[in-house]
Backbone bond lengths (Angstrom), bond angles and torsions (degrees), N, CA, C in turn:
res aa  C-N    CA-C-N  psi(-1)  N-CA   C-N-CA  omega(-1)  CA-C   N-CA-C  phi
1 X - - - 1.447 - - 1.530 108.59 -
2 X 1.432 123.31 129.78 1.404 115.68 -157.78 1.931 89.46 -78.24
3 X 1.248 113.91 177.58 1.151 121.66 154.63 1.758 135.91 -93.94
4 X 1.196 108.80 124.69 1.721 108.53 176.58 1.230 115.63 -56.01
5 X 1.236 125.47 -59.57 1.611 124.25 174.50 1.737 95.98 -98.22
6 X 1.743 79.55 -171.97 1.727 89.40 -156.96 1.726 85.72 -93.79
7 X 1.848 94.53 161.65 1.290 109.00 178.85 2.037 90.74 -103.68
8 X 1.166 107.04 119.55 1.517 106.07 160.51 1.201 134.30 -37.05
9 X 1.374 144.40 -176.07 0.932 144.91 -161.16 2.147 94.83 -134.42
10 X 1.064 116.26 139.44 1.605 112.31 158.10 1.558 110.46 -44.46
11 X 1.121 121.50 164.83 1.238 145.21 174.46 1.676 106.00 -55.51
12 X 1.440 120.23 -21.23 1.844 116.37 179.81 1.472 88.08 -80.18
13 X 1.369 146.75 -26.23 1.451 112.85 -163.56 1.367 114.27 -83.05
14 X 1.657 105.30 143.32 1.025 130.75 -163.40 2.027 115.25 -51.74
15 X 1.470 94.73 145.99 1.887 79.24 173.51 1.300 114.27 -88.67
16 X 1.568 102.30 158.27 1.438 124.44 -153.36 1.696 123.27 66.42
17 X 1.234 95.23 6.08 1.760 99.96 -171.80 1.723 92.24 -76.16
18 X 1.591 101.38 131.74 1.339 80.40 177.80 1.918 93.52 -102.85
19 X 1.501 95.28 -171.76 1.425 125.70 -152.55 1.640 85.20 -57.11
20 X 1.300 112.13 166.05 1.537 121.25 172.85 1.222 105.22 -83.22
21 X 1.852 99.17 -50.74 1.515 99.22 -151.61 1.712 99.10 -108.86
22 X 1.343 127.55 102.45 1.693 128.25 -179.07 1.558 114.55 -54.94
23 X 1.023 136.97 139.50 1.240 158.13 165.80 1.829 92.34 -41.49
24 X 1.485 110.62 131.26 1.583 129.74 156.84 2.166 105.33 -52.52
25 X 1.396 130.97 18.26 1.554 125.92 -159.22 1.706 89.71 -95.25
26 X 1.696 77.99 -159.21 1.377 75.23 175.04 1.551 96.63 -138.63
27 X 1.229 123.24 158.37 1.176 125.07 -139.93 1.487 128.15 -10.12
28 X 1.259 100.41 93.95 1.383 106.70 -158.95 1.981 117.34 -153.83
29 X 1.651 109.36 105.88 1.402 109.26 -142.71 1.539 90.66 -127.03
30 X 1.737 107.37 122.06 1.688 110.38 -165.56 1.780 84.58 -107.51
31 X 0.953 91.23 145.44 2.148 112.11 161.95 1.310 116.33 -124.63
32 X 0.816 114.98 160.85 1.515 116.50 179.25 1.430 89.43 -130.89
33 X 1.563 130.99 115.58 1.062 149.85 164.72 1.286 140.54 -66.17
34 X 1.524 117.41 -34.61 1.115 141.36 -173.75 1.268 113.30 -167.75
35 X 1.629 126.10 153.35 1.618 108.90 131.74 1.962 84.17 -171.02
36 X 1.663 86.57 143.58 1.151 120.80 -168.90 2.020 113.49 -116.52
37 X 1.014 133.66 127.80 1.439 131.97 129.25 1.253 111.10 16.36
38 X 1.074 150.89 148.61 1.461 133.92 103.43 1.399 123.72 -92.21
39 X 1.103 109.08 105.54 1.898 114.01 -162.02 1.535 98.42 -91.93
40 X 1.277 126.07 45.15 1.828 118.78 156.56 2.083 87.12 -124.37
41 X 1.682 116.32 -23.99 1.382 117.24 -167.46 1.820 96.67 -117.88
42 X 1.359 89.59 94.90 1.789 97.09 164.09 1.511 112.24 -40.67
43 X 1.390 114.95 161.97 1.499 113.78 175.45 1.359 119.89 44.92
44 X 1.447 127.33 11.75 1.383 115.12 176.87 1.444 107.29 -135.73
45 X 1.144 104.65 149.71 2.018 122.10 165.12 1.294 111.27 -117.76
46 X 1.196 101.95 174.98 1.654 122.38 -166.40 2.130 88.22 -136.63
47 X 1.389 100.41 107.02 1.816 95.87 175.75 1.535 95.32 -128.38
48 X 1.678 100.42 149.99 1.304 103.40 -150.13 2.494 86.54 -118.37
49 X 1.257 99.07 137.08 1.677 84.30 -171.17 1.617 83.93 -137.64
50 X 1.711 102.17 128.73 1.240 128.10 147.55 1.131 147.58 -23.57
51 X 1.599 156.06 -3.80 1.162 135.71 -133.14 1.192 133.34 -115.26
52 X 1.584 113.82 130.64 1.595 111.50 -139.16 1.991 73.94 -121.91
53 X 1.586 101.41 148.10 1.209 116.44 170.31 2.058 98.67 -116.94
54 X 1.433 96.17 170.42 0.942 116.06 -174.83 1.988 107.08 -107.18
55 X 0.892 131.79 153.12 1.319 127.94 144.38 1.386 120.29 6.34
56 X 1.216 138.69 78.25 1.680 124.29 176.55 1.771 91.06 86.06
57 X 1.234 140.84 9.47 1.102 136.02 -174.16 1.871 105.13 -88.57
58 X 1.953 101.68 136.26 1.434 94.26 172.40 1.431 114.04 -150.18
59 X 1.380 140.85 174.34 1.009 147.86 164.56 1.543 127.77 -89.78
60 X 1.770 110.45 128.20 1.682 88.80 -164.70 1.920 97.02 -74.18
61 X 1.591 96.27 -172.59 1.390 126.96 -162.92 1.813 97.31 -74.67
62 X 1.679 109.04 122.68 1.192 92.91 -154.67 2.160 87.91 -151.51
63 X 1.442 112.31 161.72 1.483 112.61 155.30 1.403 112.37 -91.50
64 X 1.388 100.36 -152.83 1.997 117.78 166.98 1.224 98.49 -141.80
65 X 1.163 106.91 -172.72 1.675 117.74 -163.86 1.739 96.22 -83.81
66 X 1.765 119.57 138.89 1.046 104.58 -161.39 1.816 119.59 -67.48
67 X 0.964 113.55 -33.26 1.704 104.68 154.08 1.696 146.99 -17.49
68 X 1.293 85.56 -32.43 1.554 122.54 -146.77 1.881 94.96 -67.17
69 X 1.602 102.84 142.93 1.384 100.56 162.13 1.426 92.04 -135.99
70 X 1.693 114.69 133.96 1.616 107.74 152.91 0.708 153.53 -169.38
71 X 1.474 137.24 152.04 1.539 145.49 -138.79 1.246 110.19 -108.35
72 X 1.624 115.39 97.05 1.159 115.30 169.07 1.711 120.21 -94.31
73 X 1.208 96.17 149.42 1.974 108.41 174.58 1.880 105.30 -122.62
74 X 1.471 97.50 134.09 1.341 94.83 160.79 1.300 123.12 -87.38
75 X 1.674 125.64 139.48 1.494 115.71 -146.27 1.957 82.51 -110.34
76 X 1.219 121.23 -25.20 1.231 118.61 -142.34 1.842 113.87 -175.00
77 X 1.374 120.13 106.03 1.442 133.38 -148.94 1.330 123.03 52.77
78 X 1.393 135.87 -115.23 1.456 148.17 -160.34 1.215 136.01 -155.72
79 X 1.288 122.24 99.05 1.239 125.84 -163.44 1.513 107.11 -98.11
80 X 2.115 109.74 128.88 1.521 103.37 -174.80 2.050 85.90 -94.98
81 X 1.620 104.44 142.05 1.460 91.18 172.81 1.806 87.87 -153.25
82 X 1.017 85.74 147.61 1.991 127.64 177.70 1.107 129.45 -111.33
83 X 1.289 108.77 96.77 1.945 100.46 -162.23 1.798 76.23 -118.93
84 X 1.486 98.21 148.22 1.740 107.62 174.23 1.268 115.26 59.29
85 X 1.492 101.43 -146.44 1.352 113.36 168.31 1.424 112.36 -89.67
86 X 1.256 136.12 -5.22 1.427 137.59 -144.37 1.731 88.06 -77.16
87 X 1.120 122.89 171.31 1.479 126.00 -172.92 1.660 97.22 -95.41
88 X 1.500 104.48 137.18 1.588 123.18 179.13 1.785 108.07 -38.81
89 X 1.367 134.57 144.22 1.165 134.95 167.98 1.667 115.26 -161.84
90 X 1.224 87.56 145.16 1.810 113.79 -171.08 1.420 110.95 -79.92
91 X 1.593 114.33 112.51 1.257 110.46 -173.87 1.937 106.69 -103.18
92 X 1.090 122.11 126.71 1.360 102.81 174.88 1.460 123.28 -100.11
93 X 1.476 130.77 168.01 0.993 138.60 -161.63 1.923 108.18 -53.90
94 X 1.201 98.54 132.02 1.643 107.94 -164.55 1.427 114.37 111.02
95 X 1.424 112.31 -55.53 1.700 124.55 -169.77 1.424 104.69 -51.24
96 X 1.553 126.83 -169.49 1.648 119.88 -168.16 1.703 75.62 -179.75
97 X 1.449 100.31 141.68 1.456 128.45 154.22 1.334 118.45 -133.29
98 X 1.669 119.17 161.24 1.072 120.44 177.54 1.676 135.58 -135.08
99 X 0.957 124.12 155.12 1.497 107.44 -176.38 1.469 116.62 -138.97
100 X 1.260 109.02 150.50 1.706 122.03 -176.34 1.008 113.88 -96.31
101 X 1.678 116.55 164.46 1.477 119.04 -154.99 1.634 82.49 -79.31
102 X 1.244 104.17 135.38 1.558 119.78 165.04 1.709 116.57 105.19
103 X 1.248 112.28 -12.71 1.197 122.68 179.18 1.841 108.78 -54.19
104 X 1.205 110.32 167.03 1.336 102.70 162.12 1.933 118.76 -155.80
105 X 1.071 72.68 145.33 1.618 110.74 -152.93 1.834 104.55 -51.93
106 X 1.074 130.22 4.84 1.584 120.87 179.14 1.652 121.22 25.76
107 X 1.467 86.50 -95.65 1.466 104.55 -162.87 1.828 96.47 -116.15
108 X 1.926 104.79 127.42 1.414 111.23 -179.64 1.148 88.62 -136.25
109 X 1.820 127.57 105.16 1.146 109.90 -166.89 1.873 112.38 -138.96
110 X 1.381 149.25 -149.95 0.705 137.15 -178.66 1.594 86.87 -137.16
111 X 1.373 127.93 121.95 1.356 106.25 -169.42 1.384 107.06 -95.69
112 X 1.530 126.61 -2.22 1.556 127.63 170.39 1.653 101.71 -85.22
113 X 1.558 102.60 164.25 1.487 115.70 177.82 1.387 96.61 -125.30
114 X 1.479 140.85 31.85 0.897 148.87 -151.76 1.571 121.61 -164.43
115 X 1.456 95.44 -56.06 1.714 95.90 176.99 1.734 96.32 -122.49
116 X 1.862 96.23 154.26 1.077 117.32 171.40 1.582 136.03 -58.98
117 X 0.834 142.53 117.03 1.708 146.69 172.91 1.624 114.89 -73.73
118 X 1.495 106.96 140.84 1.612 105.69 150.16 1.453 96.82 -154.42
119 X 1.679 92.72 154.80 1.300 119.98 176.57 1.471 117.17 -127.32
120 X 1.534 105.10 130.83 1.728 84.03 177.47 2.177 94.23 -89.57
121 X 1.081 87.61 172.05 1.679 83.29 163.37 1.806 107.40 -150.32
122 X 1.161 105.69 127.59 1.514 101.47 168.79 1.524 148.03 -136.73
123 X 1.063 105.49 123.03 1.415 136.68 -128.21 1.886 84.81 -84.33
124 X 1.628 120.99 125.78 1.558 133.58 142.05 1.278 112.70 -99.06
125 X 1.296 118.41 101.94 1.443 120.82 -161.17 1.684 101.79 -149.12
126 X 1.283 115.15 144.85 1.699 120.70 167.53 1.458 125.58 -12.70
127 X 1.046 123.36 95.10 1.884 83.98 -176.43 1.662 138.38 -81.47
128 X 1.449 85.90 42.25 1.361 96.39 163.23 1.321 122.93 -128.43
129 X 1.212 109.07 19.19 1.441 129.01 179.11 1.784 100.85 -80.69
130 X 1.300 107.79 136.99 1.616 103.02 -173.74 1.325 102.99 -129.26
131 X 1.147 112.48 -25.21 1.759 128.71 179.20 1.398 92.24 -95.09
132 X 1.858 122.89 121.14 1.220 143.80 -165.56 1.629 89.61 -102.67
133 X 1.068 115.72 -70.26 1.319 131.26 -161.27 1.712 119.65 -129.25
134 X 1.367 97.93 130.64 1.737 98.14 -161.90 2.233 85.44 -121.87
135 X 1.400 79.24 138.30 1.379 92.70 170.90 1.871 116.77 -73.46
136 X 1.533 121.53 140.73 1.625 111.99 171.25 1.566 114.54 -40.41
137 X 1.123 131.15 149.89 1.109 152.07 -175.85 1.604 125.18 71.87
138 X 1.333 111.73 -5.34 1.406 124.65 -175.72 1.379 106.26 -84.48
């Protein structure tokens, strides 16, 4: 079954490398930026992921790896996002949301039809977790 969003890369892939495998969205481009060790927290990394929407561009309805904690920032326009049940909301460039291992991801969206979005998002997660983000039903 192909994947909707992208499956990450381990901690060796290179920075700026972007993702192999692109998200099924629509204009919608994941990187994996970084990810490091954390050598004071055994078993854990800190990975840092890219994702720039396009115009009307979004991500389908999705979790993270169950480990996962993360801190997103908007780098650039407005991101509409839906975690749970909590009601959908527009974060603008500067603002930061966050999510817990198990949460799930609703709405990842670009809330302009016009101008471009980015988000960094960053992931405290296992570091052996390789699958960042799993699409609903998978």
């Amino acid at each position: 079954m192909k994947r909707i969003l992208c499956t990450l890369l381990m901690a060796a892939l290179p920075l700026g490398h972007a993702v192999a495998q692109q998200p099924k969205s629509k204009n919608a481009k994941v990187t994996q930026v970084y990810a490091h060790e954390l050598p004071n927290v055994p078993g854990k990394s800190i990975k840092g992921v890219l994702v720039e929407y396009g115009p009307g561009g979004y991500s389908p309805g999705h979790t993270h790896a169950q480990s996962a904690f993360i801190y997103a920032t908007v780098l650039e326009g407005e991101i509409r996002s839906q975690i749970n049940d909590q009601p959908a909301k527009v974060y603008k460039a500067g603002q930061s949301f966050s999510e817990l291992p198990g949460d799930r991801h609703a709405i990842s969206a670009n809330a302009s039809s016009t101008n471009a979005a980015k988000l960094l998002a960053v992931f405290v997660v296992d570091t052996n977790e390789t699958e960042l983000t799993i699409p609903f039903g998978q």
